[in-house]
SEMITOR-998686 format. One record per residue (C-alpha): x, y, z; residue in one letter. Coordinates in steps of 0.25 Angstrom, whole numbers, plus 5000, padded with zeros to 4 digits. Layout:
N
<u=X, v=Y, w=Z, r=A>;
...
END
This chain:
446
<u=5000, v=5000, w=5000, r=X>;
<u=5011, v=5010, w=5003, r=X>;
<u=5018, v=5006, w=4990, r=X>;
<u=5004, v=5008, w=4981, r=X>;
<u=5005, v=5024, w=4990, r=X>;
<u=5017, v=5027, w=4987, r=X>;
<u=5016, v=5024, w=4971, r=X>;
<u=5002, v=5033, w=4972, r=X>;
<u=5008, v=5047, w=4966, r=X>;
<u=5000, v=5059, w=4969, r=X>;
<u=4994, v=5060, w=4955, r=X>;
<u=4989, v=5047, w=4957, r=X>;
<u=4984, v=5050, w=4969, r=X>;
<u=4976, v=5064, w=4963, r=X>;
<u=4971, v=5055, w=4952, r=X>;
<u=4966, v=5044, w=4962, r=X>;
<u=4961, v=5055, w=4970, r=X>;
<u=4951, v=5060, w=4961, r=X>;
<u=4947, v=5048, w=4956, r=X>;
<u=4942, v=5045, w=4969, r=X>;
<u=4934, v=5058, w=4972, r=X>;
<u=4928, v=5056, w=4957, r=X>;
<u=4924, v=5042, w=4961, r=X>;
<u=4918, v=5046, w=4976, r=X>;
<u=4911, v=5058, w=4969, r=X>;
<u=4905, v=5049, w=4958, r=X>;
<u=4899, v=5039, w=4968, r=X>;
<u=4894, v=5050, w=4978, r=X>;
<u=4886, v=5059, w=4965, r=X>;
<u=4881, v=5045, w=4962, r=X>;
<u=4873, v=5043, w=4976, r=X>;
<u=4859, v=5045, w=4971, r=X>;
<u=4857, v=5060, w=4981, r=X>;
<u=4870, v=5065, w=4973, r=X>;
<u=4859, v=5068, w=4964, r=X>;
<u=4844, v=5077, w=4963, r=X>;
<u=4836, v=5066, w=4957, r=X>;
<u=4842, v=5056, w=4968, r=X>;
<u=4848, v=5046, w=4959, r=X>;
<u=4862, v=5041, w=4957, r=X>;
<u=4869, v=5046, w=4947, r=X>;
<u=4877, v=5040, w=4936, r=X>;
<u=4889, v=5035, w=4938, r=X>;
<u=4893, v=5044, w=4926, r=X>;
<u=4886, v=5057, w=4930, r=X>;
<u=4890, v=5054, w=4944, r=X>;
<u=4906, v=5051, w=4938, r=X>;
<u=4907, v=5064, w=4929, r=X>;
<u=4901, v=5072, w=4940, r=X>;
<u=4911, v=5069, w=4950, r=X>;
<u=4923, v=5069, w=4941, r=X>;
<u=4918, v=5083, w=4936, r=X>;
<u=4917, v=5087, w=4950, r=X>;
<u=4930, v=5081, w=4956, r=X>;
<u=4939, v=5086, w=4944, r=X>;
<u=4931, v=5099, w=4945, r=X>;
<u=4928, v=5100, w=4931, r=X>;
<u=4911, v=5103, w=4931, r=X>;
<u=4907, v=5096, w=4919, r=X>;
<u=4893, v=5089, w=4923, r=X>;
<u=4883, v=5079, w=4917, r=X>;
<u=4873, v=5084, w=4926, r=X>;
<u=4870, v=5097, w=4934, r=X>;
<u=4876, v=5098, w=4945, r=X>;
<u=4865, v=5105, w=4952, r=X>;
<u=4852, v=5100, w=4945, r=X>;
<u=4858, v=5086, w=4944, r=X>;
<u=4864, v=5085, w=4959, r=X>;
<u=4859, v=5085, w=4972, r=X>;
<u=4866, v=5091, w=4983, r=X>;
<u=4874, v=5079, w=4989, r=X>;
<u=4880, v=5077, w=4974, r=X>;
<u=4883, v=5093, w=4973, r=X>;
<u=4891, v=5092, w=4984, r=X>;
<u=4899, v=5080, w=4981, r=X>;
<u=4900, v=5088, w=4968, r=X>;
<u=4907, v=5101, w=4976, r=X>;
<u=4915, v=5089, w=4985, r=X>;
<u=4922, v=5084, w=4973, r=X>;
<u=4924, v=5096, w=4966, r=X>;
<u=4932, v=5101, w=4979, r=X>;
<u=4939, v=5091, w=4981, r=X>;
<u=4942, v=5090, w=4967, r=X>;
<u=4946, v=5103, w=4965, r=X>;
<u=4954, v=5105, w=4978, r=X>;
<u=4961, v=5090, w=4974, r=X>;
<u=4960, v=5077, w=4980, r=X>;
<u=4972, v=5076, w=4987, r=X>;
<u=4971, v=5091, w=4991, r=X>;
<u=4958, v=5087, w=4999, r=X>;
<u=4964, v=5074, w=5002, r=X>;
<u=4977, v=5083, w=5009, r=X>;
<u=4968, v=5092, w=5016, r=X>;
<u=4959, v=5082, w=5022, r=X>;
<u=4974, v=5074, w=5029, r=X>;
<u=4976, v=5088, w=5034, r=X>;
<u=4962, v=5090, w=5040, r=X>;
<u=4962, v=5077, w=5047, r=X>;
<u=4976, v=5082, w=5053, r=X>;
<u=4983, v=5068, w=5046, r=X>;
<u=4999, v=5072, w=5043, r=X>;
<u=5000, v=5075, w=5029, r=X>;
<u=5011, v=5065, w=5024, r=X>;
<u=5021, v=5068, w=5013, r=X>;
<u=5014, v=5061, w=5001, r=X>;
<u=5001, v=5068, w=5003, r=X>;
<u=5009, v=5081, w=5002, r=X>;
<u=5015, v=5077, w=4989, r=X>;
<u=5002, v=5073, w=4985, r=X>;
<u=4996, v=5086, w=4987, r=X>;
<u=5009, v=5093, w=4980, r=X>;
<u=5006, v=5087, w=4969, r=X>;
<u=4991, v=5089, w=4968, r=X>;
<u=4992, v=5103, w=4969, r=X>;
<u=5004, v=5106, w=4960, r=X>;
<u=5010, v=5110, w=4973, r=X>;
<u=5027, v=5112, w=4970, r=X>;
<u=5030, v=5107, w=4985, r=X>;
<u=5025, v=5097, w=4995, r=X>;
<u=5030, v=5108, w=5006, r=X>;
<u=5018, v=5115, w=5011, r=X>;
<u=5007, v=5106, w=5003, r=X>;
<u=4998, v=5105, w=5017, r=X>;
<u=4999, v=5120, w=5019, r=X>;
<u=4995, v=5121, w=5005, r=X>;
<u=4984, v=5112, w=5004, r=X>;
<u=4978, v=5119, w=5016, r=X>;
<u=4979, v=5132, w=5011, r=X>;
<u=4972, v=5125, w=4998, r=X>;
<u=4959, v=5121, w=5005, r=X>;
<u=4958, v=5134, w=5012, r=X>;
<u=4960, v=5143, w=5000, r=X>;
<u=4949, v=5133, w=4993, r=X>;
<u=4939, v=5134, w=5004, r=X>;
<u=4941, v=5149, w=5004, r=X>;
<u=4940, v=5152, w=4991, r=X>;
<u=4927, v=5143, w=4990, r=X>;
<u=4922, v=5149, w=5001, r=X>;
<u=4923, v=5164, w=4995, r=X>;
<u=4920, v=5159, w=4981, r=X>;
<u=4905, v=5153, w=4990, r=X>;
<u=4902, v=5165, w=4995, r=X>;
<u=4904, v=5173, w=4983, r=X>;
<u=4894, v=5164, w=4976, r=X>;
<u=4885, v=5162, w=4987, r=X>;
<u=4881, v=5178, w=4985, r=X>;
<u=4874, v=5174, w=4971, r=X>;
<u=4870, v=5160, w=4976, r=X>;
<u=4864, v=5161, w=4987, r=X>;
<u=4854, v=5173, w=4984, r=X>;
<u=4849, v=5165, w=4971, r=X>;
<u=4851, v=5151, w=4975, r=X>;
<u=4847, v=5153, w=4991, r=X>;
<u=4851, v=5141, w=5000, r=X>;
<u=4858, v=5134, w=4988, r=X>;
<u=4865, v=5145, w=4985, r=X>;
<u=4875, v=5142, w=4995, r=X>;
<u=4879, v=5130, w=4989, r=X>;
<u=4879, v=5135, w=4975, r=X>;
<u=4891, v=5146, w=4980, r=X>;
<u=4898, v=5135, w=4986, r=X>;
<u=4897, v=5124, w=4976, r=X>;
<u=4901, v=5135, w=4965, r=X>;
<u=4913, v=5140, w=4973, r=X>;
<u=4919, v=5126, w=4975, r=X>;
<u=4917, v=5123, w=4961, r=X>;
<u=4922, v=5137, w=4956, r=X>;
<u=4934, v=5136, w=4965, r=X>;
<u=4936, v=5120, w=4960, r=X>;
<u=4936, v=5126, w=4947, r=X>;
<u=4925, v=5114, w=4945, r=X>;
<u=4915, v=5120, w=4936, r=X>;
<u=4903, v=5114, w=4943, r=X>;
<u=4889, v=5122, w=4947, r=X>;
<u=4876, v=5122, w=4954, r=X>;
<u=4870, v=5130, w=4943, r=X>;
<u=4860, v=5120, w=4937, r=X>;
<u=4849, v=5128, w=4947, r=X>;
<u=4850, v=5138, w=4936, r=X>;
<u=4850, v=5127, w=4925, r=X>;
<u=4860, v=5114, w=4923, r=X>;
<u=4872, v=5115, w=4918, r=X>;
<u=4871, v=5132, w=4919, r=X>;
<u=4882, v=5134, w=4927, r=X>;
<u=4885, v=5148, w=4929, r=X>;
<u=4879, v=5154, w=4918, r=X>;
<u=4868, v=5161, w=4927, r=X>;
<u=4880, v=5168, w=4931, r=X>;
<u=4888, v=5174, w=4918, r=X>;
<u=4884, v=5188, w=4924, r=X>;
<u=4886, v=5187, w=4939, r=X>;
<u=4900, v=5193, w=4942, r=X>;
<u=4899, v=5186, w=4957, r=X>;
<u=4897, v=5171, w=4952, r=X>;
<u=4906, v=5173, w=4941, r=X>;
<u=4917, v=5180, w=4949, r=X>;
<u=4917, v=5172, w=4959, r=X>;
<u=4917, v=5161, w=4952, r=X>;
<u=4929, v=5164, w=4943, r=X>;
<u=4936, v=5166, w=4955, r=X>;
<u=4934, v=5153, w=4961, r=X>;
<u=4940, v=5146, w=4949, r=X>;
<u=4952, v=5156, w=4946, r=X>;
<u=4956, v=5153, w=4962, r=X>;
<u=4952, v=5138, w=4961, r=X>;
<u=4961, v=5138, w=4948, r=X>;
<u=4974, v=5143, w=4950, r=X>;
<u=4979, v=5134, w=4960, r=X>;
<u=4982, v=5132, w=4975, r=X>;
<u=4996, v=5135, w=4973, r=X>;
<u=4992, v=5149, w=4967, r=X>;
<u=4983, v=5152, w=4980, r=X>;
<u=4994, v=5147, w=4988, r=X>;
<u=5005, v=5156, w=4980, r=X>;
<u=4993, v=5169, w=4981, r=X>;
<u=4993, v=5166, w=4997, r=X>;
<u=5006, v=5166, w=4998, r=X>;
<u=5011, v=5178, w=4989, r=X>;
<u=4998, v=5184, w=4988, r=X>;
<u=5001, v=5194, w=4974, r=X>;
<u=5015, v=5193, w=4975, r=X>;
<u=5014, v=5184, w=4962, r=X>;
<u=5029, v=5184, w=4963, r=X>;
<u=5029, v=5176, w=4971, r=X>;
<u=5020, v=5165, w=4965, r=X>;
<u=5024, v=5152, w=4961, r=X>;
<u=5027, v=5152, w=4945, r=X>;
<u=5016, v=5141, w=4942, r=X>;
<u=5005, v=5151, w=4952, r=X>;
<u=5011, v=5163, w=4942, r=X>;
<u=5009, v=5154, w=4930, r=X>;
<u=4995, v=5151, w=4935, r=X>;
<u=4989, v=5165, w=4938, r=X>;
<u=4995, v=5171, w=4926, r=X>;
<u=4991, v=5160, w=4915, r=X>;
<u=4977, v=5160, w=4923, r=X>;
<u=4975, v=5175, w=4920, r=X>;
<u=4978, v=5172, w=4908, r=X>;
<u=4969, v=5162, w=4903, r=X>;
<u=4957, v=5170, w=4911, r=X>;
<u=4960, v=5183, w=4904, r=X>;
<u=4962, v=5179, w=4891, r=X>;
<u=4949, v=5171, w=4888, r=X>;
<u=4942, v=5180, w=4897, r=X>;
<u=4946, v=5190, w=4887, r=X>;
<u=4942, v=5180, w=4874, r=X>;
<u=4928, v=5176, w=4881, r=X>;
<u=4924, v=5190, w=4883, r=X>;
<u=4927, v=5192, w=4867, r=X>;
<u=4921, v=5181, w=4861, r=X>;
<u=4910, v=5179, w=4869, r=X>;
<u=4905, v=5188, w=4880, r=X>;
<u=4906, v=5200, w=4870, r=X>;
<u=4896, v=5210, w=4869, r=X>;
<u=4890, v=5203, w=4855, r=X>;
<u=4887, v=5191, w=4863, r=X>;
<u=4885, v=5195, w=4877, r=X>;
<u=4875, v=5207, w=4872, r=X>;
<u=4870, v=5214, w=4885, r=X>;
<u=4881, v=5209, w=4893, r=X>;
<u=4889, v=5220, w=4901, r=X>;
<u=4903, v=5221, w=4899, r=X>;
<u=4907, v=5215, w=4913, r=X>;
<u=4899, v=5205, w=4913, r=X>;
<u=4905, v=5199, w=4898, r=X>;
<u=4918, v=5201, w=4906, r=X>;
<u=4914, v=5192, w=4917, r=X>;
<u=4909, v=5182, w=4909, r=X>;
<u=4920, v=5181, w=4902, r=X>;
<u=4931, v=5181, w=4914, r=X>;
<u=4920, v=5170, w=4920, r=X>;
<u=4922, v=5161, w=4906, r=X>;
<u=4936, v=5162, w=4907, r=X>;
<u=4939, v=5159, w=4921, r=X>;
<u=4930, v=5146, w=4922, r=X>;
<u=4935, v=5137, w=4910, r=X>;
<u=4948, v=5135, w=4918, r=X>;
<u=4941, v=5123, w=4924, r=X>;
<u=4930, v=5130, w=4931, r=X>;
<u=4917, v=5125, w=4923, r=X>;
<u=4908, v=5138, w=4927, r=X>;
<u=4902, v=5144, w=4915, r=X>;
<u=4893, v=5157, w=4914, r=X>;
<u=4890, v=5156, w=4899, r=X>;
<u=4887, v=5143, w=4891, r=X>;
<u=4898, v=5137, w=4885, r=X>;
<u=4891, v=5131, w=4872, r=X>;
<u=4887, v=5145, w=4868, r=X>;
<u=4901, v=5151, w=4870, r=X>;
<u=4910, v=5155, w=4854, r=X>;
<u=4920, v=5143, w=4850, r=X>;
<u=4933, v=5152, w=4854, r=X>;
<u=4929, v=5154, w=4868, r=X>;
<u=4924, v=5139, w=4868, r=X>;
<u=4938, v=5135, w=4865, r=X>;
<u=4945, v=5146, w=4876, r=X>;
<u=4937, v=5140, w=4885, r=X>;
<u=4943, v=5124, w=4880, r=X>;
<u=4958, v=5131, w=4883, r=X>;
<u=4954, v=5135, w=4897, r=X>;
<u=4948, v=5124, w=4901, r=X>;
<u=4959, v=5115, w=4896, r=X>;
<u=4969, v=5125, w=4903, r=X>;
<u=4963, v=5124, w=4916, r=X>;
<u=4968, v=5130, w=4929, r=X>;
<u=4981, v=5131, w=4937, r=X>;
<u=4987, v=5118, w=4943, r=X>;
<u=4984, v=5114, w=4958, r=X>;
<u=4970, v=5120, w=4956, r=X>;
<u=4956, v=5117, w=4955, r=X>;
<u=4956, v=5119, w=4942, r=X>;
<u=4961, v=5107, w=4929, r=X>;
<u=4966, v=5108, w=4916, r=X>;
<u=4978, v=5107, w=4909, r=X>;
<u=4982, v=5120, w=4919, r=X>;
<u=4985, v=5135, w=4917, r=X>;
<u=5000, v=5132, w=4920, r=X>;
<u=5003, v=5122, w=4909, r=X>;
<u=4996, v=5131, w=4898, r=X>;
<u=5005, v=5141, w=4905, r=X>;
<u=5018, v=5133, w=4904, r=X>;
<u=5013, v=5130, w=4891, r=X>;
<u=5013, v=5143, w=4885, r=X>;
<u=5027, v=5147, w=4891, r=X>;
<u=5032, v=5134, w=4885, r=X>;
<u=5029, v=5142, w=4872, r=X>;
<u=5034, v=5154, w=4876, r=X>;
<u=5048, v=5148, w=4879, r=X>;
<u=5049, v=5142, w=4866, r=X>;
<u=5045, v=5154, w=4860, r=X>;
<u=5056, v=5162, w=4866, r=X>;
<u=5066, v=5151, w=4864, r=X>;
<u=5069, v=5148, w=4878, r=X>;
<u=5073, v=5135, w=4884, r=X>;
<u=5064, v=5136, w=4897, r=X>;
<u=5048, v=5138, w=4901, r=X>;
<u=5048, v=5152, w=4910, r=X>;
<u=5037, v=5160, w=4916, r=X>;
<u=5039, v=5171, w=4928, r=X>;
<u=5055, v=5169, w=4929, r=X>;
<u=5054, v=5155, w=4932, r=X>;
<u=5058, v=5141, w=4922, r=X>;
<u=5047, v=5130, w=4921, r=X>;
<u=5053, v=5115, w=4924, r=X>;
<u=5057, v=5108, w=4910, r=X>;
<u=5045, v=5099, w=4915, r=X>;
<u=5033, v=5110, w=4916, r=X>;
<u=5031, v=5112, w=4902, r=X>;
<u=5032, v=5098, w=4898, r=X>;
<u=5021, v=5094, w=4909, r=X>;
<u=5012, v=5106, w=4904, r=X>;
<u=5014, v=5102, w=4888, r=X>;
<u=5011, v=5087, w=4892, r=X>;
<u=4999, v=5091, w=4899, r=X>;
<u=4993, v=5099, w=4891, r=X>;
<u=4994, v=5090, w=4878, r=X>;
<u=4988, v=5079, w=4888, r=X>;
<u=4977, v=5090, w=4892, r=X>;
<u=4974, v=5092, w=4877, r=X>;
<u=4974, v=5078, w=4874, r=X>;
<u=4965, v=5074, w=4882, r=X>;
<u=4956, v=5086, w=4880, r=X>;
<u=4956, v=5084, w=4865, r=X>;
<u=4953, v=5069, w=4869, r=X>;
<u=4941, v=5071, w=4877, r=X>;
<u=4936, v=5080, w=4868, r=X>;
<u=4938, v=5069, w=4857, r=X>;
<u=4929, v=5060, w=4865, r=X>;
<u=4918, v=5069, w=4868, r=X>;
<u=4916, v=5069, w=4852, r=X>;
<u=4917, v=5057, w=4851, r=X>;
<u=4910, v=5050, w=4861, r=X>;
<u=4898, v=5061, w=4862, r=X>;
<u=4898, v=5069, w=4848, r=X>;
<u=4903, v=5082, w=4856, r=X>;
<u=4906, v=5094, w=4846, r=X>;
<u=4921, v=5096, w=4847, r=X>;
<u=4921, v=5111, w=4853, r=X>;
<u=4910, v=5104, w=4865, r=X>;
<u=4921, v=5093, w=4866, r=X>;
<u=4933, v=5101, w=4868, r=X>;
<u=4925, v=5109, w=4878, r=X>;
<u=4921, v=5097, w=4888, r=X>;
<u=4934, v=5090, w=4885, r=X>;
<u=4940, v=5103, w=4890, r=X>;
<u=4932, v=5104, w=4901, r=X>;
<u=4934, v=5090, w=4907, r=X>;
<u=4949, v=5092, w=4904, r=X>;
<u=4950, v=5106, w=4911, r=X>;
<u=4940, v=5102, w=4922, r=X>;
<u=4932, v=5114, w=4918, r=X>;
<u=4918, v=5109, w=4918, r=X>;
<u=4913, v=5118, w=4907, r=X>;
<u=4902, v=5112, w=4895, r=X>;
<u=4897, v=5116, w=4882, r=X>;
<u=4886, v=5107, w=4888, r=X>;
<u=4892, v=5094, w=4884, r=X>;
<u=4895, v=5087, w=4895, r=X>;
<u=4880, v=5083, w=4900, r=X>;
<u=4877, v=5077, w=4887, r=X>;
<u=4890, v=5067, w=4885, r=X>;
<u=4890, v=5053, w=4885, r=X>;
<u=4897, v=5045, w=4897, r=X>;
<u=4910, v=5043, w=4888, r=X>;
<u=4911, v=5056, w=4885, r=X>;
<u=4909, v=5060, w=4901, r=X>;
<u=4920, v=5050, w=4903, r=X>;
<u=4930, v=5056, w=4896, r=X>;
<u=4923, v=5070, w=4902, r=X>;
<u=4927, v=5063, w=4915, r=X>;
<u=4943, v=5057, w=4911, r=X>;
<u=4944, v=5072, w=4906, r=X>;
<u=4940, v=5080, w=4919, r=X>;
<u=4948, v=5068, w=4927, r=X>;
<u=4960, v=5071, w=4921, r=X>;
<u=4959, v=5085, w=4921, r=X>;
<u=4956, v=5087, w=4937, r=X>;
<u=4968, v=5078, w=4939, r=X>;
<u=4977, v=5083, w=4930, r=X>;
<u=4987, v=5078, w=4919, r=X>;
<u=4999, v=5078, w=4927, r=X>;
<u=4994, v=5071, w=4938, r=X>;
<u=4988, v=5060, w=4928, r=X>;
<u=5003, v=5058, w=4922, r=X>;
<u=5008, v=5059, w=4934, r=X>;
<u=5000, v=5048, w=4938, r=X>;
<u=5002, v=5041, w=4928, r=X>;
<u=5017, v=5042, w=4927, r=X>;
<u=5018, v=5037, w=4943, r=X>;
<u=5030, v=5039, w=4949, r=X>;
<u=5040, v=5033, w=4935, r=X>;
<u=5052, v=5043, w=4935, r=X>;
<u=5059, v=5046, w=4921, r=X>;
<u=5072, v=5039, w=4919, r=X>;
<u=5083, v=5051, w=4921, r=X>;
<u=5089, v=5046, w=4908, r=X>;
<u=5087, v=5054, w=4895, r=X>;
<u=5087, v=5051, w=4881, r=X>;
<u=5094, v=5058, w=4869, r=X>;
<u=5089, v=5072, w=4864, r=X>;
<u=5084, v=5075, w=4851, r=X>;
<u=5076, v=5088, w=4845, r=X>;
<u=5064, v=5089, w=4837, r=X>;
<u=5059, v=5100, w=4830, r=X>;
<u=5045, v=5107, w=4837, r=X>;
<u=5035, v=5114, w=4828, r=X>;
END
């Protein structure tokens, strides 16, 4: 038994992780009073539902508020924060709460769920991690619960609450189906509190413990910031003022949007641009939306947030890495730099490897869609995009496939929570590369 422990990596143990939540979440949305009508649900409803929840994607095949009761809501909002905070982070903080000594291997373990670059200080870390989370949710609840509460009463509460989690878990899921199923927040395209608050949830939720942890510490000295925070918050900018701009162009012009004052087209627009990095909220139907901003919304989704977040995707910081591969090249220089410093020879080679394995299996996915249910190419890329990025957005495909399609929907989202890294890694065990090389020969690039 201490032999099979020992051979049990970290990444094998996230992946086993989530496995099991997905499995206890299936079997507890599948007891009959999970449900309104008081019937137990498919075992493939009941599957999708929970690996949507726990890999805090959004996608549904049912409603999550017309469809589910209050007992399967909140196993819903369990899994998604537990899923979005990390299995072994919850796992970490429970040893701590029972007052049991955190051993060595556990601290590795949570080093390498969290992206963290030292094991030192991982307990003060993860503390400061589900304090900042509760916080943050708490705040982002009571901001909500202004609106909620004067127009849903009672259940208004739990709607602030249930939104903020799965705001802050960049999850994607709603409660919205009392204003019509599958509406999300399009009730909302013009209330600056919700939409606000709500954006805020995700940008917080996405950029990374280590990037709160850097904010606490150094607050706006951003000198002082880890490279890959710096790499993070400016790449995130970035991709949220760039399309924000390009949304406001081609669609929440004045043509389009007639009658709709100037601020508000802004907000909707800030609001389309925030949520597809893995979020899932939407003001506006995406099925209506123009083709270019269809296909922004695939490249965000598929970019995801930052690493050690609640967020999926191929991450802001390998597109980053990515784009300063090409930069070097450009400028004929020998090494990746960014902010004074030099990226290992092994960062770019891990973000070029994951993002071809990204792609593949997004292109992949959106293969089998067409495939297996006659889904229009631009419909398949979207979902395929969607599940891979964790996002939980829908051109309103996703209720109407099939169950192999909603398999592969399932694998995708899966392996998008857990990461690419993590499944190589898992794959690979613990095998170390022989430190013998072979000869050295060019070949011509381009």
């Amino acid at each position: 038994m201490e032999t099979i422990k020992k051979q049990t990596s970290p990444a094998r143990v996230v992946l086993l992780g989530f496995l099991a939540l997905i499995g206890l979440g299936t079997v507890l949305l599948m007891l009959p009073f999970a449900a309104r009508s008081g019937h137990a649900t498919p075992f493939l409803d009941a599957l999708f539902t929970a690996t949507s929840a726990t890999c805090v994607t959004g996608l549904v095949v049912r409603d999550t508020f017309t469809y589910w009761a209050p007992f399967g809501q909140v196993v819903i909002l369990l899994l998604i924060q537990i899923g979005g905070m990390g299995v072994v982070t919850m796992a970490v903080t429970a040893f701590i709460l029972s007052g049991r000594k955190i051993g060595l291997r556990q601290r590795f373990m949570m080093q390498e769920s969290i992206d963290a670059p030292q094991v030192g200080g991982i307990v003060r870390l993860t503390g400061f991690i589900v304090k900042t989370t509760l916080a943050v949710e708490g705040v982002g609840a009571v901001l909500l619960a202004l609106r909620f509460v004067p127009e849903y009463h009672w259940k208004g509460l739990w709607f602030a609450i249930f939104h903020a989690v799965s705001a802050f878990c960049n999850a994607g899921f709603d409660l919205m189906g009392e204003r019509g199923p599958f509406s999300s927040l399009t009730g909302y395209t013009r209330d600056p509190l919700v939409c606000l608050t709500i954006m805020g949830l995700i940008f917080v939720g996405g950029v990374g413990f280590l990037t709160w942890d850097d904010f606490y510490r150094n607050r706006f000295h951003l000198r002082a910031y880890r490279l890959q925070s710096k790499l993070i918050l400016t790449t995130t900018a970035a991709l949220l003022l760039i399309p924000a701009v390009c949304f406001f162009i081609w669609e929440f012009n004045a043509a389009r949007w007639k009658g709709m004052p100037m601020g508000e087209r802004v907000l909707a627009s800030a609001f389309q641009a925030v949520t597809p990095r893995t979020a899932g909220f939407n003001t506006v139907d995406y099925a209506q939306m123009s083709e270019p901003s269809i296909l922004l919304t695939v490249f965000l989704m598929l970019t995801g947030g930052a690493p050690g977040s609640t967020a999926g995707g191929f991450k802001v910081t390998t597109l980053a890495t990515l784009v300063m591969c090409v930069r070097s090249v450009y400028r004929r220089k020998a090494d990746v730099r960014c902010f004074g410093k030099r990226l290992t020879p092994e960062t770019p080679r891990s973000a070029a490897a994951l993002f071809f394995l990204y792609f593949a299996l997004f292109l992949l996915g959106a293969a089998l869609l067409g495939l297996l249910d006659g889904v229009p190419l631009t419909a398949a890329l979207f979902e395929s995009a969607s599940a891979i990025g964790t996002v939980g957005l829908t051109m309103g495909v996703t209720p109407t496939l099939g169950a192999a399609s909603r398999l592969v929907l399932i694998a995708l989202m899966y392996f998008g929570r857990v990461g690419g890294l993590t499944l190589i890694y898992a794959a690979a065990g613990s095998r170390v590369t022989p430190p013998s090389q072979l000869p050295q020969e060019k070949i011509t690039i381009g």
